[in-house]
DRENLUMVO-716847 format. One record per residue (C-alpha): residue number from 1; x, y, z. Coordinates in pm, whole numbers. Example, Ala and Ser with C-alpha at 12.3 -4.5 7.8 and 13.67 -1.06 7.14 Angstrom:
residues 2
R|resi|c1|c2|c3
R|1|1230|-450|780;
R|2|1367|-106|714;
This chain:
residues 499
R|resi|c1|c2|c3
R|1|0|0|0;
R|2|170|342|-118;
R|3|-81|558|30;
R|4|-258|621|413;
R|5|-662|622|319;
R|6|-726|837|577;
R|7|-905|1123|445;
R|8|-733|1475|512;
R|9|-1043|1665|589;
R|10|-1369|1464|752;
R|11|-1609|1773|775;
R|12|-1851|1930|517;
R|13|-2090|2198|544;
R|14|-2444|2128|423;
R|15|-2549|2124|41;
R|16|-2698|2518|143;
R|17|-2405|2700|312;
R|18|-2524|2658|650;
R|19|-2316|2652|935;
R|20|-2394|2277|1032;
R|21|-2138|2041|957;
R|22|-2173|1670|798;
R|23|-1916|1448|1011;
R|24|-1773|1164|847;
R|25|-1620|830|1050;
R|26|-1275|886|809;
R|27|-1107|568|801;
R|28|-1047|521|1151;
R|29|-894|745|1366;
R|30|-753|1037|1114;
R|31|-658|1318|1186;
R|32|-949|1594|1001;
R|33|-929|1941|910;
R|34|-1194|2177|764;
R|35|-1320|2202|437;
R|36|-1364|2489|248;
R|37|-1716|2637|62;
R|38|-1510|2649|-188;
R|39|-1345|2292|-226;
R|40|-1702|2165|-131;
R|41|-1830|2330|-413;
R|42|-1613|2189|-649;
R|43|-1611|1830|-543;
R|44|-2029|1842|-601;
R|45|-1983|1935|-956;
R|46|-1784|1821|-1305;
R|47|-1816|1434|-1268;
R|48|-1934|1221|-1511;
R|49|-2167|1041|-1552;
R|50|-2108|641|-1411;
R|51|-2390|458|-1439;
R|52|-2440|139|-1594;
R|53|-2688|11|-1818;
R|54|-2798|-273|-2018;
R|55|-2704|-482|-1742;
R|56|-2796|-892|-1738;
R|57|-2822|-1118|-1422;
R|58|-2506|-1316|-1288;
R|59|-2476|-1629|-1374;
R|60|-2541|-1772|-1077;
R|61|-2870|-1582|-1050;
R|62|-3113|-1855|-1153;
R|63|-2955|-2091|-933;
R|64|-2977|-1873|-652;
R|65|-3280|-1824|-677;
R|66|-3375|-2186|-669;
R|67|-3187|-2224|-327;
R|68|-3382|-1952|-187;
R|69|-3704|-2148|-272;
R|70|-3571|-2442|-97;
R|71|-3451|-2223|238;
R|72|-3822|-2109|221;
R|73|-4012|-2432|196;
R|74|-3797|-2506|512;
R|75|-3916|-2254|690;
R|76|-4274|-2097|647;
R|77|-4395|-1832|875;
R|78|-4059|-1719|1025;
R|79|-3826|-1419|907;
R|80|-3462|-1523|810;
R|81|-3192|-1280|891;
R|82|-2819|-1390|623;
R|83|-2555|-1154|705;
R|84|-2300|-1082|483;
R|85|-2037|-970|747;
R|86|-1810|-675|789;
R|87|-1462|-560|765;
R|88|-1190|-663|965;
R|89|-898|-419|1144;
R|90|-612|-591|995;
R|91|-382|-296|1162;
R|92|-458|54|1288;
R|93|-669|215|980;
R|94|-640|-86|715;
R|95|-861|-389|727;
R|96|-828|-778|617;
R|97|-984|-834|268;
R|98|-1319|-934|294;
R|99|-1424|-1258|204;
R|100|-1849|-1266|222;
R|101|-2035|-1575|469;
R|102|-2044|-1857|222;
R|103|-2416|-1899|336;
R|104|-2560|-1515|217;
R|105|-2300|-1593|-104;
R|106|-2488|-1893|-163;
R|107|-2846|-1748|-178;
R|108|-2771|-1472|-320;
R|109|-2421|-1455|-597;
R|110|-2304|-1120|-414;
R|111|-2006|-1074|-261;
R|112|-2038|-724|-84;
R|113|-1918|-605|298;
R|114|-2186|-505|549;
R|115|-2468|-644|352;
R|116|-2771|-884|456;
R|117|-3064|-1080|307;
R|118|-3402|-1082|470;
R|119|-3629|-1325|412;
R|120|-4019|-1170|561;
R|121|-4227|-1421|564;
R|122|-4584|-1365|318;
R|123|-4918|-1486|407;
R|124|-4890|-1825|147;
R|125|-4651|-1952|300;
R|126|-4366|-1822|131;
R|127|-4132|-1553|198;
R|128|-4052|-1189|31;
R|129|-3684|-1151|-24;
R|130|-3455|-833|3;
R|131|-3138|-774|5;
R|132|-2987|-458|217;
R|133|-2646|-305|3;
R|134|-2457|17|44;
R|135|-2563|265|-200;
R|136|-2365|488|-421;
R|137|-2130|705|-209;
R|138|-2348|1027|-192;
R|139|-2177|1331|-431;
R|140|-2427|1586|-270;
R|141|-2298|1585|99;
R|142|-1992|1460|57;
R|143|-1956|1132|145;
R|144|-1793|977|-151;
R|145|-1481|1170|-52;
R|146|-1496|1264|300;
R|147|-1577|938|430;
R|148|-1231|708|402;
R|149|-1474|448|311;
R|150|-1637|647|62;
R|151|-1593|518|-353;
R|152|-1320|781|-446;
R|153|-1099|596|-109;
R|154|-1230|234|-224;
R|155|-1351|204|-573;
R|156|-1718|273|-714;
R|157|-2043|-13|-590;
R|158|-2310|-87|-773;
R|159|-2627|146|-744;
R|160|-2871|-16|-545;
R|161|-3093|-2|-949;
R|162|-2794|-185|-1087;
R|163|-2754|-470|-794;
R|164|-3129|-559|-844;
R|165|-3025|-607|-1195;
R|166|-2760|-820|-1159;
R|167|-2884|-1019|-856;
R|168|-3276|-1067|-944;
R|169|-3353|-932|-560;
R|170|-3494|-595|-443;
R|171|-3203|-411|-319;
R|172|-3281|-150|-45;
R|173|-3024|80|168;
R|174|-2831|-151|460;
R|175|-2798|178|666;
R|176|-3172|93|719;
R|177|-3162|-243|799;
R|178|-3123|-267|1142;
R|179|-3426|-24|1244;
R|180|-3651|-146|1011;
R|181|-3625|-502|1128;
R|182|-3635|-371|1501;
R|183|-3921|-235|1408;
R|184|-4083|-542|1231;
R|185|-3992|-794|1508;
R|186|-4114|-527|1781;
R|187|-4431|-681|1917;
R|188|-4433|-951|1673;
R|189|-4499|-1340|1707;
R|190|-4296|-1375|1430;
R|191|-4009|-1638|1520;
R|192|-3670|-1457|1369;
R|193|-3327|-1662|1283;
R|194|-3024|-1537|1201;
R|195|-2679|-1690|1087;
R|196|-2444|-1580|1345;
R|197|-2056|-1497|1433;
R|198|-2130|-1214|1064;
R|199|-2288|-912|1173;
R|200|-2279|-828|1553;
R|201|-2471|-531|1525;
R|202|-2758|-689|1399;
R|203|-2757|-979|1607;
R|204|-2738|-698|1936;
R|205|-3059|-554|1732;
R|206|-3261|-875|1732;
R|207|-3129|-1043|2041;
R|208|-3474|-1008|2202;
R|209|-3598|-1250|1983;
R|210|-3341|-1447|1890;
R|211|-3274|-1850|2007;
R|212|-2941|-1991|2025;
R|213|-3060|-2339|1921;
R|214|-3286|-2196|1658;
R|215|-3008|-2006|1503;
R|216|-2746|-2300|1517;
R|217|-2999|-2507|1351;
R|218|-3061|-2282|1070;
R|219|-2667|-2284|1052;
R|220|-2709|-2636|1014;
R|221|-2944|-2628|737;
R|222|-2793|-2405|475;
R|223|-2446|-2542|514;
R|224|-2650|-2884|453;
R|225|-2802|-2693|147;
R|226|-2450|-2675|-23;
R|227|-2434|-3068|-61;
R|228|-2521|-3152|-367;
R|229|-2415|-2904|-590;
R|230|-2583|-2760|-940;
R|231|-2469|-2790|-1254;
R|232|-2318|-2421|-1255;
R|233|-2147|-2491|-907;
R|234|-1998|-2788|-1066;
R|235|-1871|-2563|-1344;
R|236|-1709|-2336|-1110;
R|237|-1537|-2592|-938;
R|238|-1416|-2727|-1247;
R|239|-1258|-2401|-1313;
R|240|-1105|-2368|-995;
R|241|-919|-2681|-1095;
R|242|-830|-2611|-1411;
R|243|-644|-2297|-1252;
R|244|-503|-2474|-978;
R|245|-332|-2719|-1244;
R|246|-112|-2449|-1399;
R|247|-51|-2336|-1080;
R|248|124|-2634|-983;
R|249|287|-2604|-1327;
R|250|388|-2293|-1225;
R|251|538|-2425|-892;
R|252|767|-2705|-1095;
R|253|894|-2433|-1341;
R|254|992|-2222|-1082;
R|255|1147|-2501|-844;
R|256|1500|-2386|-879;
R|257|1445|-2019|-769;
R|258|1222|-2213|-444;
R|259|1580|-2402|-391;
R|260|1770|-2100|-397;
R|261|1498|-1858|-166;
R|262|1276|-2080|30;
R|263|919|-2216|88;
R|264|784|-1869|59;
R|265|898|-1867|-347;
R|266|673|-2136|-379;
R|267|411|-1996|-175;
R|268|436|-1698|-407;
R|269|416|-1851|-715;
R|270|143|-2008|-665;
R|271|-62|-1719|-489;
R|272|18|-1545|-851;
R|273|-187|-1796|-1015;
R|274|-447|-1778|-777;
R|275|-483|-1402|-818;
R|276|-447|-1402|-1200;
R|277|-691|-1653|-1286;
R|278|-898|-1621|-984;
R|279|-1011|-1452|-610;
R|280|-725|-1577|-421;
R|281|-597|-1888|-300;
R|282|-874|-2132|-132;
R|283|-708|-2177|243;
R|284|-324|-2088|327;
R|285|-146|-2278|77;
R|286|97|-2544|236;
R|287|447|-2551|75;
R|288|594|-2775|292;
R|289|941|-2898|210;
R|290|1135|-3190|375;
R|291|1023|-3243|724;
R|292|809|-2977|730;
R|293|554|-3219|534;
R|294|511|-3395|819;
R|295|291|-3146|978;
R|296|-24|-3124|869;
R|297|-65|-2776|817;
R|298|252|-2637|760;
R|299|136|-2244|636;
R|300|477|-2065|758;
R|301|614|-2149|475;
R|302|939|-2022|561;
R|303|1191|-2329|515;
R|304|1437|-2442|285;
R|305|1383|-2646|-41;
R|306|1662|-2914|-84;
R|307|1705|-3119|-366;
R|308|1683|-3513|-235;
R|309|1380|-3439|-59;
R|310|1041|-3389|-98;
R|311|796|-3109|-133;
R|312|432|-3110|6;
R|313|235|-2895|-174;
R|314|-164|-2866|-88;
R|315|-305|-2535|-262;
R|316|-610|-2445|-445;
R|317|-749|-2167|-609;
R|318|-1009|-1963|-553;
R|319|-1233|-1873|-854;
R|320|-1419|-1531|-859;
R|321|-1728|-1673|-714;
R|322|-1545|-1814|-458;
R|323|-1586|-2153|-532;
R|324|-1223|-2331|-430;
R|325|-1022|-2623|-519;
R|326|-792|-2798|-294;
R|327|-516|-3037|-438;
R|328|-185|-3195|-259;
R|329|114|-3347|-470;
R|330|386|-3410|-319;
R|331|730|-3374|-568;
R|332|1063|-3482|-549;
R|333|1244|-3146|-569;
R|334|1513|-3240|-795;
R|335|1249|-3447|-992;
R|336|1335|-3813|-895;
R|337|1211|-4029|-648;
R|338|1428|-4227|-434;
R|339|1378|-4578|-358;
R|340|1253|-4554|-26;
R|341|1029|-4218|-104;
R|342|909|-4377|-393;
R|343|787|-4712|-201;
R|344|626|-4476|11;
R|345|456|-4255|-248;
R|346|347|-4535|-428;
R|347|184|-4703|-86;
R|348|-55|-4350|-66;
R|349|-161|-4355|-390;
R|350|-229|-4683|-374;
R|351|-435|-4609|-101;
R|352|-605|-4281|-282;
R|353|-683|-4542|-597;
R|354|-916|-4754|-347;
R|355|-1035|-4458|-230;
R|356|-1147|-4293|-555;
R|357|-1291|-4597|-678;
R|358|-1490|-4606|-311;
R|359|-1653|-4241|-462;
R|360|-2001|-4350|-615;
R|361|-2358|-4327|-594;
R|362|-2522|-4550|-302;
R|363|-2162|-4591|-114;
R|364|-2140|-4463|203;
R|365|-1962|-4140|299;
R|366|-1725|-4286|518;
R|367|-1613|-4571|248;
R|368|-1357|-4423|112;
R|369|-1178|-4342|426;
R|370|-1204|-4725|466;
R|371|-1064|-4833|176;
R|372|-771|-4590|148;
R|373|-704|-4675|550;
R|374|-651|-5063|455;
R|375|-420|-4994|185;
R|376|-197|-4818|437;
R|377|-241|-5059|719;
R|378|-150|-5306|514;
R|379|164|-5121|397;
R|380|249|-5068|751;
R|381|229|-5455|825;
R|382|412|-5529|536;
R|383|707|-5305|620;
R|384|751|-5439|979;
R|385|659|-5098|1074;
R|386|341|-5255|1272;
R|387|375|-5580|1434;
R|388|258|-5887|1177;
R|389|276|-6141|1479;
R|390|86|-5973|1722;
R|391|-194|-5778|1483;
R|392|-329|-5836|1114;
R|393|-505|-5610|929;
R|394|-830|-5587|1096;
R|395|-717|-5570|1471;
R|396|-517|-5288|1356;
R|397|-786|-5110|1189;
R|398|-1038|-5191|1475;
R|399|-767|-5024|1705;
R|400|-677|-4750|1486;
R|401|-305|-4864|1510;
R|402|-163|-4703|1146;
R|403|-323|-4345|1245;
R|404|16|-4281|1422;
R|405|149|-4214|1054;
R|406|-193|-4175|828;
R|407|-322|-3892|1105;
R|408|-622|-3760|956;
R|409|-974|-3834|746;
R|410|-941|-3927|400;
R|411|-1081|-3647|262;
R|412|-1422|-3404|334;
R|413|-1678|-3200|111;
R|414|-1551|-2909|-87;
R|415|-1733|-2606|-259;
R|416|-1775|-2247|-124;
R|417|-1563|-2370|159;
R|418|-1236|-2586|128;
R|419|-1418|-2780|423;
R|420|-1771|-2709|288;
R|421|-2135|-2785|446;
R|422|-1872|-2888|807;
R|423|-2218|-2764|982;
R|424|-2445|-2980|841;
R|425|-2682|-3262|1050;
R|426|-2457|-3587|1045;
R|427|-2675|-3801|910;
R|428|-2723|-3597|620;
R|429|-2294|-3552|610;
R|430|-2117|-3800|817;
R|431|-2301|-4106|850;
R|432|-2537|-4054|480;
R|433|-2498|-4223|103;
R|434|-2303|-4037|-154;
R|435|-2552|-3874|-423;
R|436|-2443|-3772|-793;
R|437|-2361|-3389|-733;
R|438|-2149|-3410|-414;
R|439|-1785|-3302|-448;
R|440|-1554|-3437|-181;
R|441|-1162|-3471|-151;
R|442|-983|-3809|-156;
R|443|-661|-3751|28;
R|444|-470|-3978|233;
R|445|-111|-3964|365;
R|446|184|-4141|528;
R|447|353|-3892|789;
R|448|678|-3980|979;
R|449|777|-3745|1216;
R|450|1170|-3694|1250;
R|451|1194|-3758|1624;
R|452|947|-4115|1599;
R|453|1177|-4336|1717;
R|454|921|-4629|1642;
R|455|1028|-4638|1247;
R|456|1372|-4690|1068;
R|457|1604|-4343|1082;
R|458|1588|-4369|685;
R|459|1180|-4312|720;
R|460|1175|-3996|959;
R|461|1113|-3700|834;
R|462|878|-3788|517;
R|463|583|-3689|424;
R|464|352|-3785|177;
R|465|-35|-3642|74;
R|466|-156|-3677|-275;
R|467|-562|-3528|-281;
R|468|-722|-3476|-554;
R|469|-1097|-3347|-590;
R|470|-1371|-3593|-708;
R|471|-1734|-3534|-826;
R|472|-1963|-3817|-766;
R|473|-2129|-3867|-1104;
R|474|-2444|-4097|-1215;
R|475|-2259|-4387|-1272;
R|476|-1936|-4316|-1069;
R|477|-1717|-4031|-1026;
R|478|-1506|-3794|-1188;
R|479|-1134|-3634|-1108;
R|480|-1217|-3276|-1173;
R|481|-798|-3227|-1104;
R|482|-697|-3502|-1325;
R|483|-515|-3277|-1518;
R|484|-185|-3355|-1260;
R|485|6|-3646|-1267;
R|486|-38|-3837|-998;
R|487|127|-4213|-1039;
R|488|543|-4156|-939;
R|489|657|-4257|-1307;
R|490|437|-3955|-1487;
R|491|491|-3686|-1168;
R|492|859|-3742|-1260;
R|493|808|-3731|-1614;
R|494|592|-3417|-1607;
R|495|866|-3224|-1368;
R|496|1127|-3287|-1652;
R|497|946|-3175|-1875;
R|498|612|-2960|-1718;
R|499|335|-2832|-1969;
């Protein structure tokens, strides 16, 4: 950033001369000066005209829309309160990006801070919904330039005309959002929800007739209603891995300026990608080299990359809509496998195969953990590492012996959220049947941590995750990231020679 936001001046004398000034909040503690008749004057007047016409709805609209219908079949008769959420202090007078709830981006295809979607329940049944936006920074009193969060500080919004165009939703002024529904729940027998931990103003508005368990259970249902996904959703996600690919192209090309800088060059290259082709990157990328890819979620990043080992790399890209991708290879960084990191590579994706071909219709969620688990159990027999006299392969799976070095799940949903619909009731999740439109990750590992004195010295300090993200199809499934190599023989073949 090249520039402190903080407007100079903060105070603006009304649109007739009079002596009352408009104060602004600035960005966040500024320091503000007065402004001039003359300065106001001029900043009302030679701008151009900015709107925009001939606008179509998103994409995503139609689909949106159809979710809605389904969140208000759930729930006739009561009014449903979907924050978007608000900026976060990063430091002093700049903020976090912001990144909107995945449940209002869901029912709705915006993306905007401070905003909120209000479903009021109608006499049939069915529910009226609104969405409450910002509106155009005002020109008039000032605001678009006195206020440090005003569109000449942060970039010009959509009109609140233009977002109903776009979005297929009446679009009304968030500043009044928060009295009018005080006002409509006031005396009213109206049960309210809302979808907390977003918008703590609003919930400190409503609290009188809010219920905890009311609220988490409405949580519960829309992160359930991002299960199965549409056909666009799938689109997006395929997309998401599509960009993710040449990221990890990127990431190979690049491997020799990684071994001469650190983790953080790969880290970097691949947050280009991400940024170029996308939002941003899914989750904190992990670019962990060596030993480093024995923990799980390595994000410093900060290590060195030396040829003879291996590089974990889990990273996925974030598409515009904020649909995400999240896929692990793990690379020998001078492009060969050794013997004893290739028998181990080869064990996981052995153990991902089963698991993939455990992804269909009618299979249970779980089943795929399963079957990638026994692969590596039996690995772990096989290489003395567990003992073959004393266990076999189902005492150790009953006791849960090979999680010292396989450590977590096999793999979770994916969609909005690199762990999407994590709210959602169990037996709808957890313990249900896979159904064509579900996207989940199949990722298992081998982890052995440099100071387990239980394995061989040659085995400590390797990791090794390969994930890649499947769609459960009508007759099957389908590797939306099949576009990187993932047997040992073609990962070393594409690193000599990346596309």
């Amino acid at each position: 950033m090249t520039e402190d936001r903080t407007p100079a001046v903060a105070e603006n004398p009304e649109a007739d001369g009079g002596d009352e000034p408009q104060q602004f909040k600035g960005r966040k503690n500024g320091l503000y000066g007065e402004v001039s008749d003359e300065l106001a004057a001029s900043m009302k007047t030679g701008w151009a005209d900015t709107d925009l016409h001939g606008l179509v709805p998103v994409a995503q609209a139609p689909y949106a829309a159809e979710r809605r219908a389904r969140l208000s079949a759930a729930y006739p008769g009561e009014r449903l309160v979907v924050p978007a959420g608000n900026l976060r202090v990063r430091s002093n007078d700049t903020d976090y990006s912001f990144r909107a709830s995945s449940e209002y981006v869901h029912l709705t295809g915006d993306q905007t801070e401070d905003a909120v979607l209000v479903a009021e329940p109608t006499g049939d049944a069915g529910h009226e919904f609104a969405l409450y936006l910002l509106p155009r920074s005002d020109r008039e009193n000032g605001e678009f330039w006195l206020d440090g969060y005003g569109e000449l500080w942060v970039g010009r919004r959509n009109s609140l005309g233009e977002q109903e165009q776009l979005l297929g939703l009446p679009a009304r002024d968030v500043r009044k959002a928060a009295e009018e529904l005080a006002g409509r729940t006031k005396d009213s027998a109206v049960p309210t929800r809302i979808v907390r931990g977003y918008d703590a103003g609003l919930e400190d508005t409503l609290a009188d007739v809010l219920d905890a368990d009311r609220d988490a259970e409405f949580k519960e249902f829309l992160s359930g209603l991002r299960l199965v996904k549409d056909e666009w959703e799938v689109g997006e996600l395929r997309a998401a891995c599509d960009a993710t690919v040449k990221g990890f192209t990127d990431v190979v090309r690049e491997l020799g300026q990684a071994v001469a800088t650190s983790e953080r060059w790969i880290e970097g290259t691949f947050w280009r990608r991400a940024r170029v082709d996308g939002n941003d990157v899914g989750y904190g990328t992990i670019a962990a080299a060596g030993p480093h890819a024995t923990t799980l979620h390595w994000v410093r990043n900060d290590g060195d990359v030396r040829p003879g080992e291996l590089l974990l790399l889990d990273a996925g890209v974030e598409t515009h809509t904020l649909y995400t991708a999240d896929v692990t290879r793990t690379l020998p960084i001078d492009g060969r496998f050794n013997d004893l990191q290739r028998k181990i590579y080869d064990a996981v994706y052995d153990a991902q195969e089963a698991g993939i071909a455990a992804v269909k219709p009618g299979a249970r969620f779980r089943d795929f953990h399963d079957a990638s688990q026994r692969v590596l159990a039996e690995r772990l027999l096989a290489w003395g590492l567990l003992d073959a006299s004393a266990y076999d392969v189902e005492k150790v799976l009953e006791l849960g012996l090979q999680r010292r070095w396989t450590l977590h799940g096999t793999g979770h949903m994916l969609g909005l959220d690199v762990h999407d619909c994590a709210h959602s009731r169990r037996e709808e999740h957890a313990d249900a049947l896979l159904v064509p439109g579900m996207v989940l990750t199949v990722e298992p590992g081998l982890y052995f941590q440099q100071d387990d004195l239980t394995v061989p010295q040659e085995y400590r300090g390797i990791g090794v995750r390969i994930e890649d993200d499947i769609l459960v199809t009508a007759d099957g499934n389908e590797n939306l990231s099949a576009g990187l190599p993932r047997r040992a023989d073609e990962v070393e073949a594409w690193m000599a020679s990346p596309a």
